[in-house]
N, C-alpha and C positions, 0 to 999 in steps of 0.2 A: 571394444575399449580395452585398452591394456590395463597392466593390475597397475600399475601406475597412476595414470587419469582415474578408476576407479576409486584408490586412495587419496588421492586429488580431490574429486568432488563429495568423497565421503566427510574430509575435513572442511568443505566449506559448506556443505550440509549441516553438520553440528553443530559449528563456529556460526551460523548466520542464526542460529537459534540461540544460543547463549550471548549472544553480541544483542540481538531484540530484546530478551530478559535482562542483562544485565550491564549493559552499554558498551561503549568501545574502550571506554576508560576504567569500567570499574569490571571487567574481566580481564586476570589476570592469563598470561603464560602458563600458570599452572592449572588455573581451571582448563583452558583450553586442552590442555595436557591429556586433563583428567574427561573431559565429554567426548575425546576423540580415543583416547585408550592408548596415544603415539607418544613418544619419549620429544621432547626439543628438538632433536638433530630430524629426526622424522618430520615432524611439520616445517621447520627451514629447509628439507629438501627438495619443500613444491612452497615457497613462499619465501622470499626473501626478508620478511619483516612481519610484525603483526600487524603493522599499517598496510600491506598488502594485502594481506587475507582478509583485514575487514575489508576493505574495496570489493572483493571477491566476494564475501560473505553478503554485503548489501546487495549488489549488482544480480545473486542471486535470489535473496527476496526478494527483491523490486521485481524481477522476472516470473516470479512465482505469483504474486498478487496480479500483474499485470493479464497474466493467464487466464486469472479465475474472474476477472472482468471482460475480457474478450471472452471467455466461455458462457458468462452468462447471457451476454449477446445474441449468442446463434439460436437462430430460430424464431427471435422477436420480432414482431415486426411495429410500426409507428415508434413517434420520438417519446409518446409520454410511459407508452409499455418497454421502451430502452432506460429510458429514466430511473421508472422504478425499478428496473432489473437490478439497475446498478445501485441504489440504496440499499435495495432489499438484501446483495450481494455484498454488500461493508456491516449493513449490521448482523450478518452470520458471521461474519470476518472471526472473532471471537470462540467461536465454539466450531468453526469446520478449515479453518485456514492451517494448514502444516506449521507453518512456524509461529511457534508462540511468544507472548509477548506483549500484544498489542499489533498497530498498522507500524512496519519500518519506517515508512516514508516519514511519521511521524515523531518516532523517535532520534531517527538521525539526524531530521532537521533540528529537534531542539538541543540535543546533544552534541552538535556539530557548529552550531551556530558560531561559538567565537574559538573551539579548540580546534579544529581538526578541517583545513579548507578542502580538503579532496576530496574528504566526505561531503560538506557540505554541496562540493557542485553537481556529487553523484544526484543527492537527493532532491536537488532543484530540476536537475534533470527529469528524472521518476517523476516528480510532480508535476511537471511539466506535462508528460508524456499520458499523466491523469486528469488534467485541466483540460489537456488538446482531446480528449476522448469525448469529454461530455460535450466541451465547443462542437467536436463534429456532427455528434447527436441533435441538439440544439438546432445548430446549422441548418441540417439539413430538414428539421422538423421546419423551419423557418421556408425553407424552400419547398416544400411538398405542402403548406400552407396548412399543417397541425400545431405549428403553434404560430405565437401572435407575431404579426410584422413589427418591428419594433421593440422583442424583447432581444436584450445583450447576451449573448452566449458565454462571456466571459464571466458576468455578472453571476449565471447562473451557475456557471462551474466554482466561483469563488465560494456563491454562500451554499453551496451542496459540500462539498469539500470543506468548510468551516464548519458549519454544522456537526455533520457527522465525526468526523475526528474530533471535534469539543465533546461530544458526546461519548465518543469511543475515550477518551481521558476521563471523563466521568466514572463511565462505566466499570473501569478498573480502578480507578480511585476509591470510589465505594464498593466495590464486588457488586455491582445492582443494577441490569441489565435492563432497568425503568426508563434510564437514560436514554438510550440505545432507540428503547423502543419509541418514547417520544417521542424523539428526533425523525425517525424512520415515521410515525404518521405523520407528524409537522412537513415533512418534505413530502409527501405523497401528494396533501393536501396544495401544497406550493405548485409541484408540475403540473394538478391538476390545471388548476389557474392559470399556467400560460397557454391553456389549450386555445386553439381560434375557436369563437363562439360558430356553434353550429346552424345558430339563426341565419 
């Protein structure tokens, strides 16, 4: 990697951490300035706009989250031990995920909503691309006949995804990680439930 890309992804490194804390709109030019150590003309050398580097800066936490749920994946085996992997993996989100902040996917979406359309398609994307993860889980539990014929995959990726990110909003709202964890038994309990009965 040249010193170039190097300095490249070191500014969308910082910048994707200050953009989660302090939005796309309420970080200015000069913070960025300042969390990257680079003068203006430095960061417009690898970025045509700040609406660029946010794109850039999202795209790599979305990549980075996306990771640490495929990582918690390997090795699991059934749909309701995938399940909970991935609960059990958003409510650490908080205390062991690189970029701080809270979940991006969540913050871009709300911050994205009526200002900023290319963010927002990035983050429908992202969600998307987290919705289809648990559909396939789901799915496929459906087809190896662990979970129940007739439960919606879609259904269950909505309220696992609503769930926990209301909760992960909570959770920084009041500093009180009660949320977090309610949520996370509340859903455990949920998957159990769609198990096919063993009778």
């Amino acid at each position: 990697m040249s010193k170039a890309e190097e300095t490249k992804n070191r500014i969308i490194q910082q910048a994707a951490n200050l953009f989660n804390q302090q939005g796309y709109a309420g970080a200015s030019m000069s913070d960025i300035m300042a969390a990257t150590g680079l003068k203006k003309g430095g960061i417009y050398n690898h970025f045509a706009s700040k609406d660029e580097l946010a794109i850039a800066a999202f795209d790599f936490a979305a990549e980075q989250l996306s990771q640490r749920y495929l990582q918690a994946l390997k090795g699991k085996r059934g749909a309701i031990t995938r399940l909970k992997a991935l609960i059990h993996t958003f409510s650490t989100t908080p205390d062991e995920f690189s970029i701080k902040g809270g979940c991006p996917l969540l913050n871009t979406a709300i911050e994205s909503d009526d200002t900023h359309p290319a963010l927002r398609e990035r983050a429908q994307s992202a969600m998307y691309q987290w919705r289809n993860l648990i559909h396939q889980v789901v799915q496929k539990g459906i087809e190896r006949e662990e979970i129940q014929f007739g439960v919606d995959p879609n259904a269950v990726a909505t309220i696992l995804i609503s769930t926990m990110e209301g909760a992960l909003m909570l959770t920084k709202l009041y500093g009180d990680r009660i949320h977090l964890e309610r949520a996370k038994d509340h859903l455990y309990q949920y998957v159990e439930g769609l198990q096919t009965s063993l009778e």
